[in-house]
C-alpha positions in Angstrom: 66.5 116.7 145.5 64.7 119.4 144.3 66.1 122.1 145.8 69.5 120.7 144.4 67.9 120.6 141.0 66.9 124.3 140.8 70.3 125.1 141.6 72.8 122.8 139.8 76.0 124.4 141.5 74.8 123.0 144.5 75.2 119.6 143.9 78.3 120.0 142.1 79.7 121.3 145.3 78.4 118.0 147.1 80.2 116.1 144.9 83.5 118.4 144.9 83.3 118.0 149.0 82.6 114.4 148.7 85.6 113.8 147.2 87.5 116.4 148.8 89.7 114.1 151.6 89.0 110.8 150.5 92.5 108.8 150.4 92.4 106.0 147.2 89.5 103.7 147.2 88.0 105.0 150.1 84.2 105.5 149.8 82.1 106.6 146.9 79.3 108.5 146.8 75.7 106.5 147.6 74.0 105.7 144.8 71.2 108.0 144.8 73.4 111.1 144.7 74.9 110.1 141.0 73.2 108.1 138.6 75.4 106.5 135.9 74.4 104.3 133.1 73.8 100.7 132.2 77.0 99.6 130.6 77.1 97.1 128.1 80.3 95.2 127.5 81.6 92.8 125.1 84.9 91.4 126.3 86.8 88.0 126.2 85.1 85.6 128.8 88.4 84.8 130.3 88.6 89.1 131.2 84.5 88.6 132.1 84.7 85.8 134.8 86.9 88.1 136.9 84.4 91.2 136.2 81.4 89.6 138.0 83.5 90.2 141.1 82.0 93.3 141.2 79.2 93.0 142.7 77.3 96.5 144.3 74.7 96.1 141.5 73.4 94.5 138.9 74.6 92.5 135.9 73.4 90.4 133.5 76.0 88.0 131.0 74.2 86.9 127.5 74.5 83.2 126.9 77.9 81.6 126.4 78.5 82.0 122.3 81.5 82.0 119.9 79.7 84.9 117.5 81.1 87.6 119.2 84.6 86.3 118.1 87.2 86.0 120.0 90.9 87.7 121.4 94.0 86.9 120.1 96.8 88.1 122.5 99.9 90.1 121.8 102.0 87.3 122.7 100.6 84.9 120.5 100.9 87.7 117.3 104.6 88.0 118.6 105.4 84.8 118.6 104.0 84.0 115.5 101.4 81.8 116.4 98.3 83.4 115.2 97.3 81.6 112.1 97.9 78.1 114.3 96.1 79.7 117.3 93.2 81.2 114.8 92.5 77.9 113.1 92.2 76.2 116.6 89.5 78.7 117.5 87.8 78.1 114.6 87.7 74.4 115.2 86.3 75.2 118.4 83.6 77.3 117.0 82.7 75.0 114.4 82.6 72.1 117.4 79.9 74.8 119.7 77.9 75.6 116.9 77.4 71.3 116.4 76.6 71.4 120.4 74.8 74.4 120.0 72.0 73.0 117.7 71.5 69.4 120.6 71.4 72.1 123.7 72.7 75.0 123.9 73.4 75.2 127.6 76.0 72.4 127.4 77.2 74.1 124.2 78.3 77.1 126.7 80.5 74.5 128.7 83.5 74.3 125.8 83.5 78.2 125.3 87.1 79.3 125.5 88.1 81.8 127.6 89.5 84.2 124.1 85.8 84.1 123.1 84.1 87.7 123.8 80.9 87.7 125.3 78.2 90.1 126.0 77.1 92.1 129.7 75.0 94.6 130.6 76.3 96.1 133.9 74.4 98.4 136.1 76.7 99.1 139.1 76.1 101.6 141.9 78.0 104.9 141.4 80.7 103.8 143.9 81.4 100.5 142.4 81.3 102.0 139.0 84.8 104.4 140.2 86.6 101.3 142.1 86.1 99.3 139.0 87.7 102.1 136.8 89.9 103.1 139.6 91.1 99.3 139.8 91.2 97.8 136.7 92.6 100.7 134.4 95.9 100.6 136.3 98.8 99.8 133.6 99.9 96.4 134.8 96.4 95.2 134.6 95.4 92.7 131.3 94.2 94.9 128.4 90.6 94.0 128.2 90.0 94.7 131.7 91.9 97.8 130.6 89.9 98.8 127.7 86.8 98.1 129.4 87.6 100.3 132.3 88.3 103.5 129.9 85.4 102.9 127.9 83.0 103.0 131.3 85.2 105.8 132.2 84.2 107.9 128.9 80.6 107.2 129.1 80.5 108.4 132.7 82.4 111.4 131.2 79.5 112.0 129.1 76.5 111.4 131.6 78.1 112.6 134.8 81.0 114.9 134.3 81.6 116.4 137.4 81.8 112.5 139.1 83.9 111.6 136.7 86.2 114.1 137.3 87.1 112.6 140.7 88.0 109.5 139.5 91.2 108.0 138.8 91.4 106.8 135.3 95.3 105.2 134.4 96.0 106.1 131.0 99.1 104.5 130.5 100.1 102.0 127.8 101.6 99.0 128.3 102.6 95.6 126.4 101.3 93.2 128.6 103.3 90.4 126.4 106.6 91.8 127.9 108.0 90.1 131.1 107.5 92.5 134.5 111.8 92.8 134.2 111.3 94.6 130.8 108.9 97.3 132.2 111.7 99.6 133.1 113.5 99.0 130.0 110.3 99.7 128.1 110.0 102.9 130.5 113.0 104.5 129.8 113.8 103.6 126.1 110.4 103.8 124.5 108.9 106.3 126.4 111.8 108.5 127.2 
């Protein structure tokens, strides 16, 4: 370690070498060679119960709660349904919030899935590229999306020759649209 932090261009090698053969998801670096932050992420639970999956470190979800407001999908906005579909919600807030004040442990039981909620995430190195890697690919929902590019920018920030290696899907996508009208989308809106 120390001999690698007197001369930086060293480690950057290890990590260019790492990386060198590996084939898609193979493995990552240990964590001790690359440190990356604790993330903390506010997405809608329904998006959340699938990113505890993810298990090669630690996490840590804040109590259930509606004050973090909630998603309202692309679909529902296209089909005109958001005022129905917000009013609902708000019902459902109002109903926690009564729950909320007798115990609010049971109160976490009628959270809907559209309500965001709050995780701090501190994944190994590895787990922190297979998540990116994995959930930022374009026919994947859009807060798993979203979440996936904003890890992928911080690591940018903290660890920039790591992130370089990883695989980061760009892509837009209405997710609303069925999978047939993918290659019409494709081809007529993005040329």
């Amino acid at each position: 370690y120390d001999a690698l932090k007197k001369e930086p261009k060293k480690a950057q090698e290890i990590i260019n070498q790492t990386f060198k053969n590996r084939g898609k998801y193979d493995s990552f670096p240990k964590p001790t060679l690359i440190n990356t932050p604790i993330f903390e992420t506010l997405i809608d639970y329904g998006a959340d119960r699938d990113n505890h999956r993810h298990r090669r470190g630690n996490w840590l979800r804040q109590t259930l709660t509606t004050e973090h407001g909630f998603e309202t999908p692309e679909i529902i906005i296209t089909a005109g349904l958001e005022k129905e579909y917000t009013k609902i919600l708000e019902e459902l807030k109002t109903t926690f919030n009564k729950v909320r004040k007798e115990n609010k442990y049971v109160a976490q039981l009628i959270v809907p899935f559209a309500f965001k909620c709050r995780r701090l995430i501190n994944w190994t190195a590895g787990q922190d590229a297979y998540y990116i890697e994995l959930r930022s690919k374009s026919t994947g929902h859009d807060s798993y999306r979203e979440t996936a590019w904003d890890i992928a920018e911080q690591i940018k920030s903290t660890a920039p020759t790591f992130a370089q290696h990883i695989l980061v899907d760009t892509q837009t996508y209405p997710q609303h649209l069925i999978k047939n009208a993918r290659k019409w989308y494709d081809t007529e809106k993005r040329g």
